[in-house]
C-alpha positions in Angstrom: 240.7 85.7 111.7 237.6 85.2 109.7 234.6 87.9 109.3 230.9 86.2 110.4 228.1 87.7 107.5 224.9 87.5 108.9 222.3 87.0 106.9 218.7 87.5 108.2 215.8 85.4 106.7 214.2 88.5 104.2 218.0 88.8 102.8 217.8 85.4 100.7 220.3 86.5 97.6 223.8 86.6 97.1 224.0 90.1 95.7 223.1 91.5 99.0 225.7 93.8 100.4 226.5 91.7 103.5 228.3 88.8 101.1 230.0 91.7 99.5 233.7 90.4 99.3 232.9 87.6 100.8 236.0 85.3 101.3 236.1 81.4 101.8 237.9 81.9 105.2 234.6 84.1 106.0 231.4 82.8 108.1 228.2 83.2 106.8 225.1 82.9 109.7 221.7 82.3 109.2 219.3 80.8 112.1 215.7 80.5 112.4 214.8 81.8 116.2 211.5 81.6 118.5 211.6 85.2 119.0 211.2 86.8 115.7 208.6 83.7 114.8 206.7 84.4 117.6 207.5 88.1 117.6 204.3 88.4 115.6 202.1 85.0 115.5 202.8 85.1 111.6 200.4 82.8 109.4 202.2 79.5 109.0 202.6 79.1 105.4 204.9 82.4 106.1 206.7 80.6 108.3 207.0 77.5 106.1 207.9 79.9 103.3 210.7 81.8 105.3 212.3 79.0 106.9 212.4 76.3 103.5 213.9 79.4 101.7 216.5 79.9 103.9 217.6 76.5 104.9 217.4 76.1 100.8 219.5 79.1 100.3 222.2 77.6 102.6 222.6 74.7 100.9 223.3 76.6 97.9 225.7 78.9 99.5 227.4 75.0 101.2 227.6 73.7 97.6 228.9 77.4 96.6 232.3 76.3 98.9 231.4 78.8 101.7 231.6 77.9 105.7 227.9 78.1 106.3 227.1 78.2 110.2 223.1 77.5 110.1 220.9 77.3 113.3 217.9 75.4 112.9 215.1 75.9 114.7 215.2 72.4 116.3 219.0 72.1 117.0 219.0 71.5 121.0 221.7 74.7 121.2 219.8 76.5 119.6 219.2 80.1 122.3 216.1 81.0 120.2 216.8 84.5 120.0 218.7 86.9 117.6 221.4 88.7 120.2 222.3 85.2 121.8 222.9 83.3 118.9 225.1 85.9 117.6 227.1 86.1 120.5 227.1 81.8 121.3 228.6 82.2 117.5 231.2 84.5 118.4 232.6 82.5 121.2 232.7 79.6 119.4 234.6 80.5 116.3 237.9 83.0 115.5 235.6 85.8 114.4 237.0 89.1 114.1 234.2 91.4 112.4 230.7 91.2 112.2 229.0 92.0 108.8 225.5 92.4 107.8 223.0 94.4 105.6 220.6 96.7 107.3 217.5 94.9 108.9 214.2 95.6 107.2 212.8 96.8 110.0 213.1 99.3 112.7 213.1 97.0 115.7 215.3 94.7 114.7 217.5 97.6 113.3 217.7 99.1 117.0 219.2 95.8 118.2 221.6 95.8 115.7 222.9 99.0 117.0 223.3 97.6 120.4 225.6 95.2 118.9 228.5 97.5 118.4 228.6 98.2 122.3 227.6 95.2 123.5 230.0 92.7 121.4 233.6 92.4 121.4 234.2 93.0 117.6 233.4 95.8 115.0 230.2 95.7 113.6 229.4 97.0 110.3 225.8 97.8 109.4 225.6 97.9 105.1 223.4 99.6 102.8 220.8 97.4 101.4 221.3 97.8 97.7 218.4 95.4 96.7 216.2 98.5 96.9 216.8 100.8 93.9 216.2 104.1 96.3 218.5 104.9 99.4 217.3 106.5 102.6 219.4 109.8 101.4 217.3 109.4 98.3 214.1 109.8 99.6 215.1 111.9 102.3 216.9 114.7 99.7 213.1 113.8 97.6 211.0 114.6 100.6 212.7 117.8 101.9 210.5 120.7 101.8 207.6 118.9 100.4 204.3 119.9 101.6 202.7 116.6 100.3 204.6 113.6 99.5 202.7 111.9 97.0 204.1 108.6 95.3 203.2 109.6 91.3 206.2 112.7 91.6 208.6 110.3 93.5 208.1 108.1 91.1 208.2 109.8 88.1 211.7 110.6 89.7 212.7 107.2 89.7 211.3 106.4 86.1 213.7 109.1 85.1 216.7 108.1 87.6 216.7 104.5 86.0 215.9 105.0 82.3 212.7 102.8 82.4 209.7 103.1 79.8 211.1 106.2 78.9 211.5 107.7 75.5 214.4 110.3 75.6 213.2 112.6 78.4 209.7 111.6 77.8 207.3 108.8 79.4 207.0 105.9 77.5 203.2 106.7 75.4 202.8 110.2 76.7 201.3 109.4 80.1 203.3 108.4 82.9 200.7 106.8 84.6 198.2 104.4 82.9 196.3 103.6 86.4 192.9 104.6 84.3 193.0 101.9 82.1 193.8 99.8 84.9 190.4 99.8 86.6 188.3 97.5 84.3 185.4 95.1 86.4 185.6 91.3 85.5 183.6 90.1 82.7 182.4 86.8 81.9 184.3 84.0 80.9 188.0 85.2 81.6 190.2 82.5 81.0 192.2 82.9 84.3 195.6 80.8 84.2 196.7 78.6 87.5 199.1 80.6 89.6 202.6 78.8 89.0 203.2 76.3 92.3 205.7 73.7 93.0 205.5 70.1 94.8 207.3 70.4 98.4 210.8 68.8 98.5 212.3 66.9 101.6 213.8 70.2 103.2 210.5 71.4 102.8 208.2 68.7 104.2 211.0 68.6 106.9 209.4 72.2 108.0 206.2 71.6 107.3 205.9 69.2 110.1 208.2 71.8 112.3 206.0 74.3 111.6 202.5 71.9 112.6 204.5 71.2 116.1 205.7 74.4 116.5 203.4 76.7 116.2 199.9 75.2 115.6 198.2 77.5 117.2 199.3 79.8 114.9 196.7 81.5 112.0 196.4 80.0 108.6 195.9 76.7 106.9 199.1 74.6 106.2 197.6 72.0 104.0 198.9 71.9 100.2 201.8 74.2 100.5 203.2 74.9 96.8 204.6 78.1 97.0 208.6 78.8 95.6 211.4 78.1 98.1 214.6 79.0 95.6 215.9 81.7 93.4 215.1 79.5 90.2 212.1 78.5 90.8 210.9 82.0 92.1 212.2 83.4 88.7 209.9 80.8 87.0 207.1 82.5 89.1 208.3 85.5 87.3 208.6 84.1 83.9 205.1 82.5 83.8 203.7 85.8 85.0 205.4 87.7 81.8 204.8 85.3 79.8 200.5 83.9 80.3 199.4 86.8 83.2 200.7 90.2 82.4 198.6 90.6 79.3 195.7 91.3 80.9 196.9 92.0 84.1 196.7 96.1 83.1 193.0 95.6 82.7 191.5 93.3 85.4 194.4 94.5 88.2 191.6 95.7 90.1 188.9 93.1 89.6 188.0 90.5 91.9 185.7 87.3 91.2 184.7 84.5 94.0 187.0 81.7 94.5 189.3 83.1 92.2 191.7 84.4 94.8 195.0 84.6 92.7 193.6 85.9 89.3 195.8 87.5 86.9 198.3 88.9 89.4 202.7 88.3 89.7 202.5 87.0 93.5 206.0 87.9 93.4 205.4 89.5 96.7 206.2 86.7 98.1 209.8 86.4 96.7 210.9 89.8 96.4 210.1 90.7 100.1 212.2 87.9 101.0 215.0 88.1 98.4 214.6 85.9 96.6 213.5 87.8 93.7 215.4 91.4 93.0 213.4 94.3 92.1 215.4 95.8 89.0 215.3 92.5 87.4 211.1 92.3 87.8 211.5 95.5 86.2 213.4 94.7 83.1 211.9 92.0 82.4 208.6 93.6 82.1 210.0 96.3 79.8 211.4 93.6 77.7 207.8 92.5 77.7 206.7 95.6 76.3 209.2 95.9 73.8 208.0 92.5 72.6 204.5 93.8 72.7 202.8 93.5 75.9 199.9 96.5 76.8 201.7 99.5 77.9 198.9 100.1 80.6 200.0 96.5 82.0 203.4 97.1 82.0 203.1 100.4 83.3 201.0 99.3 86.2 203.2 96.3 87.3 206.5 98.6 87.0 204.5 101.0 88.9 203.9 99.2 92.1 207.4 98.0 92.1 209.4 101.0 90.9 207.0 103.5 92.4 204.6 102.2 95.5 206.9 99.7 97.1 210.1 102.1 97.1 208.2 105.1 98.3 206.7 103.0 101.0 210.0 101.9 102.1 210.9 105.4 102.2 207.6 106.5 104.1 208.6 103.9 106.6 211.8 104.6 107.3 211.5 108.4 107.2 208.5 108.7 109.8 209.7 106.1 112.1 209.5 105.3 114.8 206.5 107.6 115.8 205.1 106.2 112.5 203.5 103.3 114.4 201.7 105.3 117.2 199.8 107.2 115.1 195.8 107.4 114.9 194.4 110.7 113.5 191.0 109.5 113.5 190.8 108.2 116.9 189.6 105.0 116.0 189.5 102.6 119.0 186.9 99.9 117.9 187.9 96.1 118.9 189.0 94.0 115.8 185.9 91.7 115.4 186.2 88.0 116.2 185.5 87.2 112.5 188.9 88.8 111.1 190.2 85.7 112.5 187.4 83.1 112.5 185.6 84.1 109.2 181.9 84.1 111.1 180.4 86.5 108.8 177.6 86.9 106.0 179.2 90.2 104.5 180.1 87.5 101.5 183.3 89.6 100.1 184.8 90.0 103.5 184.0 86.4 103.7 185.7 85.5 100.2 188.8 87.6 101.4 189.3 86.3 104.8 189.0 82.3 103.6 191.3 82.7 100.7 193.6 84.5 103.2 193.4 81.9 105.7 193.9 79.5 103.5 197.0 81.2 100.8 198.6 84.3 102.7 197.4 86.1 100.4 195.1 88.6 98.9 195.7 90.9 95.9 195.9 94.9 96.5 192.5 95.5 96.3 190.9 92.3 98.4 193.1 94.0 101.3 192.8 98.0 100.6 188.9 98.2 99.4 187.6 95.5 101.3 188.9 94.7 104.5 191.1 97.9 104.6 187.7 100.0 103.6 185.6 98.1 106.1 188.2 98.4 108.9 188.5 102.4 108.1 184.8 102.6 108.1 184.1 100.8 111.5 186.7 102.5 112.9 189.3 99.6 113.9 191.9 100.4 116.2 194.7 100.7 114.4 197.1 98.8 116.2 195.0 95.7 116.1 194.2 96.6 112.1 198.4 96.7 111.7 199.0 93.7 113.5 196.2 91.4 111.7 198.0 92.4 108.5 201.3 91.5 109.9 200.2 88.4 110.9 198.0 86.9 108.0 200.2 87.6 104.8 203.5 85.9 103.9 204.3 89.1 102.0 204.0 91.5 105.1 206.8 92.8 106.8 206.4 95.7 109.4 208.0 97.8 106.3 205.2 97.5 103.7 202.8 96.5 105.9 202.4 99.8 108.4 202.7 102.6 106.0 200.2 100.7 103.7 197.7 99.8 106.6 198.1 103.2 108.8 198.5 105.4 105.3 197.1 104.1 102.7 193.9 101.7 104.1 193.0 103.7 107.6 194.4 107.5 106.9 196.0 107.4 110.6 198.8 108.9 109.4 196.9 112.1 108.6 197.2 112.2 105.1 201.1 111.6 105.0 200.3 109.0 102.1 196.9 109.5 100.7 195.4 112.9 99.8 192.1 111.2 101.3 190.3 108.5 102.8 189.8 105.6 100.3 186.1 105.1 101.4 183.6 103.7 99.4 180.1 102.2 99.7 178.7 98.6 98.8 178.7 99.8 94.9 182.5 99.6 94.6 182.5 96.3 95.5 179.5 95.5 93.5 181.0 97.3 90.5 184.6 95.2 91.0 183.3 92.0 91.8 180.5 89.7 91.8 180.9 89.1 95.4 177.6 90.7 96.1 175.6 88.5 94.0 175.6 85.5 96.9 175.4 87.8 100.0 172.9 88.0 102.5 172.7 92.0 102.0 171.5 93.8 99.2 173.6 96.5 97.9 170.9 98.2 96.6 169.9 99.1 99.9 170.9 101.9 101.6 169.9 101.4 105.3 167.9 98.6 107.7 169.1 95.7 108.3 169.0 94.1 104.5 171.4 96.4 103.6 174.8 96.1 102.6 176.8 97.8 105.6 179.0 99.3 103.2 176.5 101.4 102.2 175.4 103.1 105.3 179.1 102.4 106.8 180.0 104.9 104.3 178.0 108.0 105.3 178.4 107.2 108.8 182.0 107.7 108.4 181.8 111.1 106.4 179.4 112.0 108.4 181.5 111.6 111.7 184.5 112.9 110.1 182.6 115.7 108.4 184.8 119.0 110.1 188.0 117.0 109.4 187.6 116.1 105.7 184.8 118.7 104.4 187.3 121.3 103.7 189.6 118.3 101.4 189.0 119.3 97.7 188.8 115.6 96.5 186.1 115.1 98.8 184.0 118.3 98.4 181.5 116.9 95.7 180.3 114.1 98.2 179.8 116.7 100.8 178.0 118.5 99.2 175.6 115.6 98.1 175.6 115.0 101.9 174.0 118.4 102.8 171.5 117.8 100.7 169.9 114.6 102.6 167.2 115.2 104.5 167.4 115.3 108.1 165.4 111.6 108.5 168.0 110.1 105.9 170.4 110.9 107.7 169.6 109.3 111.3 168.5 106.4 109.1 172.0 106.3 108.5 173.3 106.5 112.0 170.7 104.2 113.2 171.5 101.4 111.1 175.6 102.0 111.9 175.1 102.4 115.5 173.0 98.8 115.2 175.5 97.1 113.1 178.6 97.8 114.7 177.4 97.2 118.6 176.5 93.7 116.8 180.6 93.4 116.2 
């Protein structure tokens, strides 16, 4: 009797713990279903992405000598969901175990559990050792903490793994470089061409799947380029080291019209899917800095990998499941029609949303100080906030994408992830961009309809919020400024809110 190793479509890697001892006798499953494409309506270059890489990543695994059982999307006996494909497997073949590395996600983790009663055979759930913290981990970090702030976990983590350290000691002094990471663009940057790749057969093959599919889906389709195999996502990686990550320290931040990828990894895209591993992203950017690459860019990329995207994993799976009901600003505002159809003249909302539309992507700041600070300000309901981010990146997965979107971009998680609300006015964007230099609205306006909304968004929102947050030491110096406004100022204010956001 043979053991069946699933593998789901974010597991794309043969050192995840499902193909653990994997024997030749052994199944391996993979299949592309309705339900989890259609679970959420994702964009369809995520869709493309996902199913290329794992129909590539079975081929490689065939040539490997392995029994590969693969259900495509298409193939007439194909049940389109998750439990009954497992089980039309199971009847079909001398199967006596099934295998598989924990689901990403809660849902589909919940089902998995079901399996063991439901199914005939043992079922055994593994560890997912691609991340480089387990759930006992974070949950012995996070005991008795009143705050659980990423910079201490990962400091932790620094330490734990022997990266830019020097003995016992950070790497330059400072464990955190984030202050030399905040630098606006300037002209004439030289920004390289994000690395892309010409579609193959296998490819094209789901490309036109995906346009009769699921057309009505979000997102362009045209001119996907995007990496769909280990090697060439470790080119991605490569190139990045090699022409971006100089100067990625400095202008990590910035943001310049129609230059949606500037000099960012987009790595996202592969390590959320497996394709890419996160201790070798890691090393490779030490190796960097031990050839001479800026410590405040090495930092900073090691930083979001090492630090933000393992304590978010952690946040997720520690607060779950009442994690995704949670909205301690009772904000209920309808999502505007122009998340999705780009009808606006705010001109960096505009830039964000067409170069998401168009790429499935947006760098950290496009999504957290611009459409995550202009949801948060409006007060978007958070559920329909959560789910446009599911939808529209090729990156997002329920994991990263909740405790970024409730924690970090709307604060509906009560301060479980940020120490405060990151709200800011028109002059943010003005100061990180030169988005504001081809908008309708000036930012040097502060109310009436000329004005940038962010601008009078912004003291609407502290102003609403004012009993909940003017007590919060990091925001006690723009309370304070607040008190002083005159009386008229401040209905100004409300006025021009209360006009803008009926007209959404």
């Amino acid at each position: 009797m043979s053991n069946l190793r699933l593998v789901f479509g974010d597991q794309l890697n043969k050192e995840i713990s499902a193909l653990k001892g994997l024997s030749k006798s052994d199944f391996i499953f993979m299949c592309e279903v309705k339900e989890e494409a259609t679970h959420i309506k994702h964009h369809k270059k995520k869709i493309v992405l996902l199913f290329s890489a794992m129909r590539h990543f079975a081929e490689e695994l065939k040539k490997d000598g392995y029994n590969v059982i693969y259900s495509k999307l298409e193939d007439g006996n194909n049940t389109q969901s998750f439990d009954k494909e497992i089980d039309r497997v199971i009847n079909t073949n001398k199967v006596s175990k099934l295998i598989l590395t924990e689901p990403s996600e809660y849902r589909v983790l919940e089902k998995c559990l079901l399996w063991k009663s439901k199914l005939n055979i043992p079922v055994e759930i593994r560890e997912d050792t691609r991340f480089l913290a387990s759930h006992t981990d974070f949950e012995v970090w996070s005991k008795d903490k009143k705050q659980l702030r990423m910079e201490f976990f990962y400091r932790k983590m620094r330490v734990k793994h022997n990266i830019l350290m020097n003995n016992e000691q950070p790497e330059g002094g400072k464990w955190n470089y984030d202050a030399e990471n905040r630098k606006p663009p300037i002209k004439g940057l030289n920004i390289p061409a994000p690395t892309t790749f010409k579609a193959d057969n296998i490819t094209k093959e789901v490309i036109n799947l995906v346009k009769n599919e699921f057309n009505t889906h979000y997102g362009s389709i045209e001119s996907f380029n995007l990496a769909v195999t280990r090697s060439d996502a470790l080119k991605v990686l490569e190139k990045f080291i090699k022409i971006r990550l100089e100067k990625f320290g400095d202008y990590q931040d910035a943001m310049i019209e129609n230059e949606p990828w500037m000099y960012h990894s987009h790595i996202s895209f592969y390590l959320n899917c497996g394709l890419l591993l996160p201790l070798e992203c890691i090393l490779e950017a030490e190796k960097a800095y031990k050839k001479g690459a800026p410590l405040n860019a090495v930092e900073g990329f090691i930083r979001q990998i090492l630090g933000w995207r393992e304590y978010i994993r952690g946040i997720y799976w520690l607060q779950m499941p009442q994690y995704e009901e949670m909205n301690a600003l009772n904000a209920s505002k309808k999502l505007p029609d122009f998340f999705w159809n780009n009808n606006t003249n705010l001109n960096c909302l505009n830039q964000c949303f067409s170069e998401t539309y168009e790429n499935a992507y947006a760098h950290h700041i496009q999504r957290l100080m611009v459409i995550g600070n202009f949801s948060l300000l409006c007060g978007l309901n958070p559920k329909e906030v959560n789910e446009w981010y599911h939808i529209v990146y090729a990156d997002a997965y329920q994991w990263v994408e909740l405790p970024n979107v409730s924690g970090m971009v709307l604060f509906a998680d009560d301060g479980v992830v940020a120490s405060k609300p990151y709200a800011a006015g028109g002059s943010y964007i003005n100061k990180m961009s030169n988005y504001c230099k081809n908008c309708k609205y000036s930012v040097k306006e502060k109310t009436g309809d000329s004005a940038c909304p962010f601008n009078y968004l912004y003291w609407n929102f502290l102003i609403q919020h004012q009993e909940k947050f003017k007590s919060n030491p990091r925001m006690a110096m723009i309370y304070r400024t607040l008190q002083k406004m005159d009386e008229d100022k401040v209905e100004e204010i409300k006025n021009s809110s209360i006009k803008f956001l009926n007209s959404i």
